[in-house]
C-alpha positions, 0 to 999 in steps of 0.5 A: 660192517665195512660202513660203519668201520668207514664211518668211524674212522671218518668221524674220528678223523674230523675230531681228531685234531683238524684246525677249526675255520675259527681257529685258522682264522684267529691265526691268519687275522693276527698274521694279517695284522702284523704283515700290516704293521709290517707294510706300513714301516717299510711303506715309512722307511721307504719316505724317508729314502726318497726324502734322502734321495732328494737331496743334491749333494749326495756322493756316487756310496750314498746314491747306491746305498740308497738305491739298494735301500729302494730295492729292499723296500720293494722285495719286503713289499712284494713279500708281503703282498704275497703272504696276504694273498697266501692267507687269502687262499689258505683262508678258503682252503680251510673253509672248504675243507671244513665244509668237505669235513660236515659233508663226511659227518653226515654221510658217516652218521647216514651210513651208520643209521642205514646199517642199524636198520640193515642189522634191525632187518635182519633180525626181523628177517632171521626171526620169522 
């Protein structure tokens, strides 16, 4: 009884609304595309702050404003690069748990099938 409880709840547990690997990874991809789209315009901007920061006759606000600008880039950049590792992880994650989820349902679907023929024994048992 206590099996078939587990494995019920098991199994409507993996039914229930567990994102799919496929599900994530549609997310994730598109995630990962606009981080990429992302990069590549602070990757722009930042050439155009070394290009500005080439010039000679900058005053003292300009050379820190730009430097500031330098300093932004590459906290946007390290942010980025974070988030892609973060949904490299999350990726492997998912697909664990998805592999974890169909290890469950074929222990709940064995379970449930040793209790039938506990139950099938019993009343043959019961019977004689």
């Amino acid at each position: 009884m206590k099996r078939t409880m587990l494995a019920g709840l098991s199994l409507s547990l993996i039914l229930s609304g567990c994102a799919t690997e496929e599900y994530v990874l549609q997310k994730t991809n598109a995630l990962s595309d606009r981080l990429g789209m992302l990069e590549t315009r602070v990757l722009t901007l930042d050439g155009k702050v070394n290009q500005l920061a080439g010039r000679q006759n900058l005053s003292l606000d300009e050379r820190k404003a730009l430097e500031d600008a330098r300093n932004m880039s590459q906290k946007a950049l390290d942010e980025i690069k974070g988030l892609t590792a973060d949904m490299k992880k999350m990726g492997a994650d998912v697909s664990r748990a998805e592999a974890a989820a169909k290890r469950a349902e074929a222990a709940a679907e064995k379970a449930g099938q040793a209790e039938k023929r506990a139950k099938k024994a019993f009343e043959l048992e019961q019977q004689k």
